[in-house]
C-alpha positions as CSV (number, residue, x, y, z in Angstrom):
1,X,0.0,0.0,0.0
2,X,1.7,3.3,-1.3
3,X,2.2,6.0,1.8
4,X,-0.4,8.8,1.9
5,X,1.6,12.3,1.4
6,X,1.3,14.4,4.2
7,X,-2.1,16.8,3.6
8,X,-4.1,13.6,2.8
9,X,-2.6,12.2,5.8
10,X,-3.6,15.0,8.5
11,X,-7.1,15.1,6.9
12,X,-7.4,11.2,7.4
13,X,-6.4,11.2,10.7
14,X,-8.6,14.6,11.1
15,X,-11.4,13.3,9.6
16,X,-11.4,9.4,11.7
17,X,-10.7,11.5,15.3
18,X,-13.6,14.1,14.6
19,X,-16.2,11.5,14.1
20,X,-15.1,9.9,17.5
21,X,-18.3,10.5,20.0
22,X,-18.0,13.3,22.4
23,X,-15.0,15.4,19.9
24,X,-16.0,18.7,19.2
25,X,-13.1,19.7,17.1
26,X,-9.0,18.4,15.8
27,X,-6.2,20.4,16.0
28,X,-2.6,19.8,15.0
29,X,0.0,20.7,17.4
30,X,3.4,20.5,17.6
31,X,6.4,21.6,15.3
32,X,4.3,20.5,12.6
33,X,2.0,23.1,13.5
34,X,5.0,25.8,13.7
35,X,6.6,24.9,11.0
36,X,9.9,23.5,12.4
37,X,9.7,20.1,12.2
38,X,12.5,17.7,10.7
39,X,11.3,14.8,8.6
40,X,11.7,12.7,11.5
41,X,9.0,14.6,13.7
42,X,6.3,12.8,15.1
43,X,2.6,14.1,14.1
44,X,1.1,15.8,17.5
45,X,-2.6,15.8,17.0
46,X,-5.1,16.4,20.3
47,X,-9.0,16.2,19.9
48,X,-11.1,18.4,21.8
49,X,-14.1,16.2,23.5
50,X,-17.4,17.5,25.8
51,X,-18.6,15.8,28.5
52,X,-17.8,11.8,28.4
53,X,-15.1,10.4,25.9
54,X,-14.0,7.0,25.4
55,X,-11.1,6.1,25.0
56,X,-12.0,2.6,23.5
57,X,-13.9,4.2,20.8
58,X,-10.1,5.5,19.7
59,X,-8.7,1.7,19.9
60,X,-11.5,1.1,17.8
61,X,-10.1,2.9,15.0
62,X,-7.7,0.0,14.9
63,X,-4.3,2.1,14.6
64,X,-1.2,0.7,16.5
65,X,-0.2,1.7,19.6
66,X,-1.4,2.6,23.0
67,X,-4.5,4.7,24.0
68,X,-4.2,5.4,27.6
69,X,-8.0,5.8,29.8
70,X,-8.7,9.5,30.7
71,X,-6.3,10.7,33.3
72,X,-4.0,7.8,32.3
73,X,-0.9,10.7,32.0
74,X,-0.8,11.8,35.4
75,X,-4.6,13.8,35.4
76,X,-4.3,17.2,35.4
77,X,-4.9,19.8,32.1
78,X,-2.7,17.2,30.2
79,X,-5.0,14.4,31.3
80,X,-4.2,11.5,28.7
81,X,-3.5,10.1,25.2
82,X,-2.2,7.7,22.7
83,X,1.0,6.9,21.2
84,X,0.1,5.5,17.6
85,X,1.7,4.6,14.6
86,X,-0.7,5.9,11.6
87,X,0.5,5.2,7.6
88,X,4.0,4.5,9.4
89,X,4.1,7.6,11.1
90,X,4.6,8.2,14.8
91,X,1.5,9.8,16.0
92,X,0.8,11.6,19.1
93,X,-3.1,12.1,20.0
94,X,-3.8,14.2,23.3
95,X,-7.5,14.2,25.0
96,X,-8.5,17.9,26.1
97,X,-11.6,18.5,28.1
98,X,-13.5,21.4,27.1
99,X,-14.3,22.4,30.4
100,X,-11.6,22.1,31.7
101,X,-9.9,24.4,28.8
102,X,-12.5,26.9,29.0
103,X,-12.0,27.4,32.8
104,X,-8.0,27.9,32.3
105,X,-8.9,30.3,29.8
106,X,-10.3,32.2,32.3
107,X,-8.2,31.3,34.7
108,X,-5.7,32.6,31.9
109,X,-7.2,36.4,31.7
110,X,-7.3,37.1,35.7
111,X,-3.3,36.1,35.7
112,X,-4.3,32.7,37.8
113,X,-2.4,29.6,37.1
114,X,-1.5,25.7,38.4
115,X,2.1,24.6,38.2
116,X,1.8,20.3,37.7
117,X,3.8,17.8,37.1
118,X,4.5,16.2,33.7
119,X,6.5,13.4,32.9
120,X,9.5,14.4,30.4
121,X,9.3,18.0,31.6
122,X,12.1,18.9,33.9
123,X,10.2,22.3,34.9
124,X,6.7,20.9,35.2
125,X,4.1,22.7,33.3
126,X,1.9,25.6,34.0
127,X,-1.7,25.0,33.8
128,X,-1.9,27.7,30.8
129,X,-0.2,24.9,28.9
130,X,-3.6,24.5,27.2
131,X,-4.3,27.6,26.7
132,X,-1.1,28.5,24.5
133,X,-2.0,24.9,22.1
134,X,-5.2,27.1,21.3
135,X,-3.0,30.1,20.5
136,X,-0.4,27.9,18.3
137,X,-2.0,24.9,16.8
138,X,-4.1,24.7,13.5
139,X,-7.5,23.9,14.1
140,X,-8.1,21.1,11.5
141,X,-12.1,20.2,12.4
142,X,-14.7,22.5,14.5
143,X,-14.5,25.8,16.1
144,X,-12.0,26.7,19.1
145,X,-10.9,29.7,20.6
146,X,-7.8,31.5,19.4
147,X,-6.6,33.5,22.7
148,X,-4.1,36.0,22.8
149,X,-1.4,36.5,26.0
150,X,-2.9,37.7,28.9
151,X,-1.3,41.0,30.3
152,X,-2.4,39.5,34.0
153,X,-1.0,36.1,33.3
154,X,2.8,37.9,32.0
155,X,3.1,39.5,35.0
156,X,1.9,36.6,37.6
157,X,3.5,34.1,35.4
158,X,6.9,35.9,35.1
159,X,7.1,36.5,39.3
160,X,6.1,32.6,39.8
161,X,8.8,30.6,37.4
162,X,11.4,33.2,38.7
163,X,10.5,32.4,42.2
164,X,10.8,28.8,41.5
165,X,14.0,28.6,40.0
166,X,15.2,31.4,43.1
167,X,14.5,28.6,45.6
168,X,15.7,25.7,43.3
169,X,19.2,27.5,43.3
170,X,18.8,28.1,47.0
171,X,18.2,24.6,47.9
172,X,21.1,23.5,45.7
173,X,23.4,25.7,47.4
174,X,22.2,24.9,51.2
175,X,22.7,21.1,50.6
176,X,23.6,19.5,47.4
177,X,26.8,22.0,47.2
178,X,28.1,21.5,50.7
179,X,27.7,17.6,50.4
180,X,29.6,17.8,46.6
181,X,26.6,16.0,45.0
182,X,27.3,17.3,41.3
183,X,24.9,15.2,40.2
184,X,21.9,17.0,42.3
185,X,23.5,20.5,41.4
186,X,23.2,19.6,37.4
187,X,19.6,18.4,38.0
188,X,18.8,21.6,40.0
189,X,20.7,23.7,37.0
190,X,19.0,22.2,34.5
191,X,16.0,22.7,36.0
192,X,16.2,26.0,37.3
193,X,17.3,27.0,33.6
194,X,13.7,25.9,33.1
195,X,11.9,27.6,35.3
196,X,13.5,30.6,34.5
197,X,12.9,30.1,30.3
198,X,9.3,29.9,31.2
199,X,9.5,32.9,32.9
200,X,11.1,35.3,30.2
201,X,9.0,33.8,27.7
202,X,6.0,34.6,30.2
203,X,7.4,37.9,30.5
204,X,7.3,38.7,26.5
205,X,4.3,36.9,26.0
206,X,5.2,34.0,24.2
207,X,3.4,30.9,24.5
208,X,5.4,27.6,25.6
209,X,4.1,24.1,25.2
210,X,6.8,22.5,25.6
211,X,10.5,22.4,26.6
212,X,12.4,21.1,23.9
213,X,13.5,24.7,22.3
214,X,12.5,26.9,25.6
215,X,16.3,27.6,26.8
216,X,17.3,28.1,23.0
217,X,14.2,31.0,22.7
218,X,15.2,32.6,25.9
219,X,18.7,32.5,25.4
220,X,20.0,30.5,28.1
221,X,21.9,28.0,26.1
222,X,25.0,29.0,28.5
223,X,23.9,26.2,31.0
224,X,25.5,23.8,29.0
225,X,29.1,25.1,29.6
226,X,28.4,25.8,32.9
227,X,26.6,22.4,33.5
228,X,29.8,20.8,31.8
229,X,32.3,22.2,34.2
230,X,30.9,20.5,37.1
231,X,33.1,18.7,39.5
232,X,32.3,16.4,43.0
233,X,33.4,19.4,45.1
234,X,32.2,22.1,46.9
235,X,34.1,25.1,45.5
236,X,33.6,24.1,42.0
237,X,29.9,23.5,42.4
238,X,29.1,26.9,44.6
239,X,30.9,28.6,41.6
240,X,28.2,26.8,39.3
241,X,25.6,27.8,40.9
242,X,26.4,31.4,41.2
243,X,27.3,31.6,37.4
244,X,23.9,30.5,37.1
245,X,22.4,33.3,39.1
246,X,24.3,35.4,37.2
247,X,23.2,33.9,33.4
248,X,19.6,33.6,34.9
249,X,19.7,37.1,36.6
250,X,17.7,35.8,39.8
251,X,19.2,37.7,43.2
């Protein structure tokens, strides 16, 4: 069977996950959605659902992979998905509750946010993670929103991810530094450099939904040189840390 080229591939996919009960609209995300994919990039899709999806009505489509139960990621805004393998490409298909993306909207325009945990994110994610997909990805079936950056959520978002990497820094300092645990110190780096990507994007208002390019698009691509000077003692590793405050700019 000859490969489908990509257009009639995203409307195939498109046009099987917006018949699915429940979905209200398709969107594809991702750097195919942005433009800077590779050829190797998988295919991020997510389909918006109200009120009661489920999930076996996607394993019904008959696709390869593995469709995970609502919640299945952790719960949260990013509350579950499938990893498929569609026409021999690797396909990503994320479930997003309505509701629940309508209230972070809002939550969104009075500056309010959730930090959660997300596995493969060193920083976490805000809870405005689904808010910026609506802002970025191309709405392939139905109607969705298409909000712009909150001035309430630069401000509270920018003083929040700077706070967190301030006491990431501090707790490295007050015990994985005296104890010349390099390893601890280059996970709190790394994800302090996080914390405080998300914050300068926050403060320009630029989306993020993801971490893959953050430290590149807030220019903090200096923690690998400092990261790669790290040594099992305490000198060298205090000297790390304050190199970071310095490339981070976080008293």
């Amino acid at each position: 069977m000859t490969a489908m080229d990509d257009p009639t591939f995203v409307e195939h996919v498109a046009d099987r996950l917006a018949a699915l009960s429940a979905v209200r609209a398709v969107t594809l995300g991702g750097s195919r959605a942005q433009g800077t994919h590779t050829p190797d990039s998988d295919w991020d899709f997510a389909l918006y659902y109200r009120g009661a999806f489920n999930p076996d009505d996607l394993r019904a489509l008959g696709w390869d992979g593995e469709v995970s139960e609502i919640g299945g990621w952790g719960g949260g805004v990013f509350n579950g998905g499938a990893w498929l393998n569609i026409d021999g490409r690797k396909v990503d298909v994320h479930y997003r509750d309505l509701d629940v993306v309508e209230h972070e909207i809002a939550e969104a325009e009075q500056g309010r946010f959730r930090w959660e945990p997300l596995m493969f994110h060193l920083a976490g994610i805000p809870s405005y993670l689904v808010v910026a997909e609506l802002a970025i990805n191309q709405i392939l079936r139905g109607a969705l929103p298409r909000p712009t950056y909150p001035e309430p959520l630069r401000t509270a978002a920018t003083e929040a991810w700077r706070g967190r990497a301030a006491m990431t820094l501090q707790y490295a300092k007050g015990t994985y530094v005296p104890r010349g645990q390099a390893a601890e110190v280059a996970g709190a780096l790394a994800t302090a450099a996080m914390q405080t990507a998300h914050a300068i994007l926050a403060g320009r208002g630029e989306w993020v939904t993801n971490e893959k390019r953050l430290l590149c698009r807030a220019g903090l691509r200096g923690i690998d040189a400092i990261v790669a000077e790290l040594a099992p003692d305490e000198k060298t590793l205090a000297l790390a840390v304050s190199n970071a405050e310095i490339l981070f700019k976080v008293d």
